[in-house]
C-alpha positions in Angstrom: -65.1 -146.9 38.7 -67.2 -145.4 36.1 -68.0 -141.4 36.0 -70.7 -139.6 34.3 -70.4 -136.0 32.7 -72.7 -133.5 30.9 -70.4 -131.4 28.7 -71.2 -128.1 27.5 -69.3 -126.7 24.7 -71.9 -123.6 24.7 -75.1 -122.2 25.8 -75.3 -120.4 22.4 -78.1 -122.0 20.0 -78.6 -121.3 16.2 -82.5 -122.0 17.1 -85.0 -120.0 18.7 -87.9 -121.9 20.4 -90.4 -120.1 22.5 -90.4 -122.8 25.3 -86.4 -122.6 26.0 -85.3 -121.9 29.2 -82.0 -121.1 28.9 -80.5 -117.5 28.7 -77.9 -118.1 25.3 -75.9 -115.6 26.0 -72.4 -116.5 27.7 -69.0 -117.8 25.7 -68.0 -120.4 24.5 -65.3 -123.2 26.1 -62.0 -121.7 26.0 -59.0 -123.6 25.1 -57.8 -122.8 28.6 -61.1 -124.6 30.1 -60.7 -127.4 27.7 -57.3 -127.9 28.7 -57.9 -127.9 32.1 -60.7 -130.6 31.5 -57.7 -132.8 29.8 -55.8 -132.6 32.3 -59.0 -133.2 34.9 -60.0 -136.3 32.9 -56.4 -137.5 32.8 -56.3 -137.4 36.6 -59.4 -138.8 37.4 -57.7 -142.2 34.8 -54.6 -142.1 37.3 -57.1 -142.4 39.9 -59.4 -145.8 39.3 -61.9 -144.4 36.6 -62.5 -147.1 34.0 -65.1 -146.3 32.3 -66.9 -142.7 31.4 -70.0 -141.6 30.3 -69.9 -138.6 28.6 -73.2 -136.6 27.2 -72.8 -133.5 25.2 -75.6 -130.7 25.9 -75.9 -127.3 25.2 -77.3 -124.7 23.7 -76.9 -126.5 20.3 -73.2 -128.2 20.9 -72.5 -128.6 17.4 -71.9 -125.0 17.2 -68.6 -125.8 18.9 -68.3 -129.2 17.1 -64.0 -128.8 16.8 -64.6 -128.8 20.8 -67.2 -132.0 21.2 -65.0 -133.9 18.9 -61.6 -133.0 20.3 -62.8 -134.2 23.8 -64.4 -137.3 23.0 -61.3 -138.2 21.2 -59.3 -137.1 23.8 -61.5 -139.6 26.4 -61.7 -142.5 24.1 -58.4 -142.9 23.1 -56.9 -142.3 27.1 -59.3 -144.7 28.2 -59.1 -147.4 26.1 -55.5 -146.8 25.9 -55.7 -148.2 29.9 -58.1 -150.8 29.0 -61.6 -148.6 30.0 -64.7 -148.2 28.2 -65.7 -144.7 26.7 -68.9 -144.5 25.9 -70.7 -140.6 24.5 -74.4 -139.4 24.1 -75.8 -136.0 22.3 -78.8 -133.8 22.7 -78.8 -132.0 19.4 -81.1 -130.1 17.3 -80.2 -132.1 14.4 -80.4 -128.5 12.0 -76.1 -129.1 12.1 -76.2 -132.8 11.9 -74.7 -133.6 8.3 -73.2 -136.7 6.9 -69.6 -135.6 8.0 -70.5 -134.5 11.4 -72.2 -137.9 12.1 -69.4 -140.0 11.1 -67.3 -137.5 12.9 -69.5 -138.5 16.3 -69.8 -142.4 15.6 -65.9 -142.7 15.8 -65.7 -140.8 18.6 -68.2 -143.4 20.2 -70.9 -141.2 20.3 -73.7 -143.3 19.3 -77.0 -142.3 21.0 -78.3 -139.2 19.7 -81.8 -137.3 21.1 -83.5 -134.8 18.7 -86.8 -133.3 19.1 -89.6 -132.8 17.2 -92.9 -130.5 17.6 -95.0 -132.5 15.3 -95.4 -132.6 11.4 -93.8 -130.0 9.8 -96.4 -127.6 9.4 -96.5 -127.1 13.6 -93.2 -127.4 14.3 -92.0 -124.5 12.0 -95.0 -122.2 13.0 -94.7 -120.2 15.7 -94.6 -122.7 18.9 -92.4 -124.9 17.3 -88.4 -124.9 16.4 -87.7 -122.1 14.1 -84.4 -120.2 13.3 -84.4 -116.6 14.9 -85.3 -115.6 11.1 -88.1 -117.1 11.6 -87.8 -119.9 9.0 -88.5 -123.4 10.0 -86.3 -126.3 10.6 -88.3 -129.5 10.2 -87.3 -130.4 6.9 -83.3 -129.9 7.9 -84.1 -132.2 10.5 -86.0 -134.4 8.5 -83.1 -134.9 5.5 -80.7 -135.8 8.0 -82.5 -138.6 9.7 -83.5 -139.7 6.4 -79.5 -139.7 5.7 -78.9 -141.6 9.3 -81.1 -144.1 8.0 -79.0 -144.6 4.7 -75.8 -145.3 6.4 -75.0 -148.6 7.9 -73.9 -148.3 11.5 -76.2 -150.6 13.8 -74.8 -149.8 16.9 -76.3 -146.9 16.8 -79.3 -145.3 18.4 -81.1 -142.3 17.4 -84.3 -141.2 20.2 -86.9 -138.4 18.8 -88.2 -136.7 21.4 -92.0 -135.7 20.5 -93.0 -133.0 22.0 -96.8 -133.2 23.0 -98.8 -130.3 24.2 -103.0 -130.8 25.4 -104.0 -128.5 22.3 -101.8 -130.6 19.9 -102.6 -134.6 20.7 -104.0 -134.8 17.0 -100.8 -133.5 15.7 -98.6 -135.5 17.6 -100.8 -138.4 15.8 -100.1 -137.1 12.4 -96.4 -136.9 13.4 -96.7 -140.6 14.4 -98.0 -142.1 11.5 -95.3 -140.3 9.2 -92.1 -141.5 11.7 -94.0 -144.9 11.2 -93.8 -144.9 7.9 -89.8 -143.6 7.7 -88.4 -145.5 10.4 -90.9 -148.1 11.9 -88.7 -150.8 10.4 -85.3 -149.6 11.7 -84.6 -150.7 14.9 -82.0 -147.6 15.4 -84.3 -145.3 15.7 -87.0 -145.2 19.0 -89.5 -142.2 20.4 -89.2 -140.6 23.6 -92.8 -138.7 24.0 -92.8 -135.3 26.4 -94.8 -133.2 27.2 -94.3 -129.4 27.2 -93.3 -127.9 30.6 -93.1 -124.7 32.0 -89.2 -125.1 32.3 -88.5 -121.5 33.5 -87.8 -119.7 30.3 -89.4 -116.2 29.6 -92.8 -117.8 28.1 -93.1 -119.9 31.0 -96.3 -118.1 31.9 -98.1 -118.7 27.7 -96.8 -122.2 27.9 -100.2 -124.6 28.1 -99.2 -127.5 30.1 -101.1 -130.7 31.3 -103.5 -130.6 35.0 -101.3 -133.4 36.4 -98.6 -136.2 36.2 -101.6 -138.7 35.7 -102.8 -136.9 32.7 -99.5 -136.7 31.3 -98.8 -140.2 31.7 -102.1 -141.4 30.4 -101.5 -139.2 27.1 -98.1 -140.7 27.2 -98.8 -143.9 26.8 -101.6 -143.5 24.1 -99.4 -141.9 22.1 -96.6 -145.0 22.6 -99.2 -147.6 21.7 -99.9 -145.8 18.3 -95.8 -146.8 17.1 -95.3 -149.5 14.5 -93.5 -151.8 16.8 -93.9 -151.9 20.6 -89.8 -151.8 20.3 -89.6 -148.0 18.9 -90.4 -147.1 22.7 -87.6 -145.4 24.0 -85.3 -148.2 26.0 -83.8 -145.2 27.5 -87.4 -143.7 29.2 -87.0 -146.1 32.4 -83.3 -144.1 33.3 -85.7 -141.8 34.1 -85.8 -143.6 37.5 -83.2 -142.1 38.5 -81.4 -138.6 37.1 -77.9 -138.5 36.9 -77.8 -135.0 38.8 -78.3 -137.5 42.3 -75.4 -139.6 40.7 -72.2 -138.8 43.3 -69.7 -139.1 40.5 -71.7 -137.1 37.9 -71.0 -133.5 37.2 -72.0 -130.7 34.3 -69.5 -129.2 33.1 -70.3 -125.7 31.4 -68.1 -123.5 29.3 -66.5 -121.1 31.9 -65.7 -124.4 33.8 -68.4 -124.0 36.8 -69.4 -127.3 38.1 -72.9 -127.9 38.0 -75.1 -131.1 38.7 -78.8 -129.9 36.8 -78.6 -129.7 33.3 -82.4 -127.6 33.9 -81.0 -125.3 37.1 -77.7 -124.5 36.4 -77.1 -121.7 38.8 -79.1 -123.5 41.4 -77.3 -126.9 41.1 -73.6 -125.1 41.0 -71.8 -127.0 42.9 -67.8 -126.1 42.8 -65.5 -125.0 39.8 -63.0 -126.4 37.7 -59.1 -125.1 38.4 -56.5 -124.5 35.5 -54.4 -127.4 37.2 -57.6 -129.6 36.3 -58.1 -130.1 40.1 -62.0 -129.4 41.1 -63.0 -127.0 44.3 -65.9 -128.7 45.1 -68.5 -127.6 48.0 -68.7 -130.7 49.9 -72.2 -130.0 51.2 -73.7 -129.0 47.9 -72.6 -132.4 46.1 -73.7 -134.2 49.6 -76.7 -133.1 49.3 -77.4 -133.5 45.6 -76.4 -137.1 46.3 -78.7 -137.4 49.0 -80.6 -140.3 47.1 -77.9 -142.5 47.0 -76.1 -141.9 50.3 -79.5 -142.9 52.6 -81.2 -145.2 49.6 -84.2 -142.5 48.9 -85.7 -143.5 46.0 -87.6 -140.1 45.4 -84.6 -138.4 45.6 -82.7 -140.5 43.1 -85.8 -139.6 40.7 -85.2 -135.4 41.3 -82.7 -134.5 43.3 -84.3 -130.8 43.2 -87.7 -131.4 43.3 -86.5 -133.1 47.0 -84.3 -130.1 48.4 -86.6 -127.5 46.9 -89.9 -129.1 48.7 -87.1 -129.4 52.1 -86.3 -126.0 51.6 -90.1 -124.8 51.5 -91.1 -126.6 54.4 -87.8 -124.6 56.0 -88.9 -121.1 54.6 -85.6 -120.9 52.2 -87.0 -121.4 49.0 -90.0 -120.8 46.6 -88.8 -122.8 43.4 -90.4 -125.1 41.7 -89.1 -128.7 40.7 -87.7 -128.3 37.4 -89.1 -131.5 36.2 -91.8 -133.3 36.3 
């Protein structure tokens, strides 16, 4: 029985870009939470899981990087230990991403790594793109440690740059193309997840240009894929996008305080229970149900955005004016 988890070490970031969403402030996982996650994990071994997918989010979650690393050792070893697979994944900035660190993750079976990029280097350390709260950019950070992935020789590895891509910056996104072409077009670890800028629910929300429609976005989308090196550097992971692990019955977030969440974009709206001391979960029964909605009455729609499906129930009821948090 295999179980998927998003676990966040913190919600702090050492980045400050306009578009985020999430409010940084909050602690960081306690040793007490961690310890009740052990104990959590080890119960959930005792009780038929075999194999675990684990994704580390944040915030930036190599600010607690003692934390990421003592849980994914902690999983790996139990469950291969009782003959399961472990098997870890990381949205990072990359700014924290050194040599160390990277071996660090790689034995710890973290192998698939997401970091994003605004464009070439003179957008994405001006003001729209990914800038320290000094103001100074991050690009070429970034860039040195890819450049270092690249020299090592793991090839069981996979590292996914999300592009950003924005109406006003198409030609950018172009530039930024040609020069990941000419860096990693012939290593087949490294592959491009385009995106496109949405209003995500952050304090800019309402400055953020965004595309008409999902028809633009997808046009644009797949112009910018057909400008890679090799039809291969498209991201193998895009087509998971089927189906979001939030409708997922046996997926849960995990934030620092120990709520149980299911939305790694609506926390507070996708709470769904809380982790005990003991490492026993008090779970709302109707709230996962219905998260899980998708895969309890086969609805495809609803295995795509599990939110974008309860929200547009609850308008039609008169209980809630959100929006889907993705498109």
């Amino acid at each position: 029985m295999k179980f998927h988890y998003v676990f966040i070490p913190t919600l702090k970031c050492n980045l400050a870009c306009p578009y985020c969403y999430q409010d940084h402030a909050g602690a960081d996982m306690s040793p007490e939470v961690l310890a009740a996650l052990k104990l959590h994990l080890q119960s959930r071994l005792q009780n038929g899981m075999d194999a675990m997918h684990a994704g580390f989010f944040g915030g930036e979650p190599l600010l607690r990087k003692a934390t990421v690393l003592e849980l994914a050792g902690f999983a790996k070893s139990r469950l291969e230990a009782a003959g399961g697979q472990f098997e870890g994944s990381m949205s990072t900035n990359g700014t924290l991403l050194n040599e160390e660190t990277f071996h660090q993750l790689v034995e710890r079976n973290i192998r698939r790594l997401q970091i994003t990029l605004e464009g070439p280097q003179d957008f994405h350390d001006g003001p729209l793109g990914r800038v320290y709260p000094s103001g100074r950019g991050s690009f070429q950070v970034i860039w040195k440690h890819l450049e270092m992935i690249r020299a090592t020789d793991f090839d069981d590895v996979k590292l996914v740059l999300r592009v950003h891509f924005r109406p006003s910056t198409l030609d950018l996104a172009r530039r930024l193309i040609e020069e990941v072409n000419q860096a990693f077009g012939q290593d087949r670890r490294f592959c491009v997840h385009f995106h496109p800028v949405e209003r995500w629910g952050g304090p800019n929300d309402r400055h953020t240009e965004v595309f008409a429609s999902q028809e633009e976005k997808e046009s644009i989308r797949r112009q910018l894929e057909s400008l890679l090196a090799d039809p291969r550097m498209v991201s193998p992971f895009d087509a998971e996008k089927r189906e979001c692990f939030a409708s997922n019955p046996k997926s849960l977030v995990v934030m620092p305080d120990g709520r149980l969440c299911k939305c790694t974009l609506r926390f507070k709206e996708s709470e769904v229970g809380r982790l005990l001391p003991d490492g026993k979960v008090n779970i709302n029964d109707h709230l996962l149900s219905a998260w899980s909605i998708g895969h309890l009455v086969d609805l495809p729609e609803a295995k795509r955005c599990p939110y974008k499906v309860l929200t547009q129930a609850g308008r039609q009821l008169g209980l809630s004016q959100l929006e889907p948090a993705c498109a």
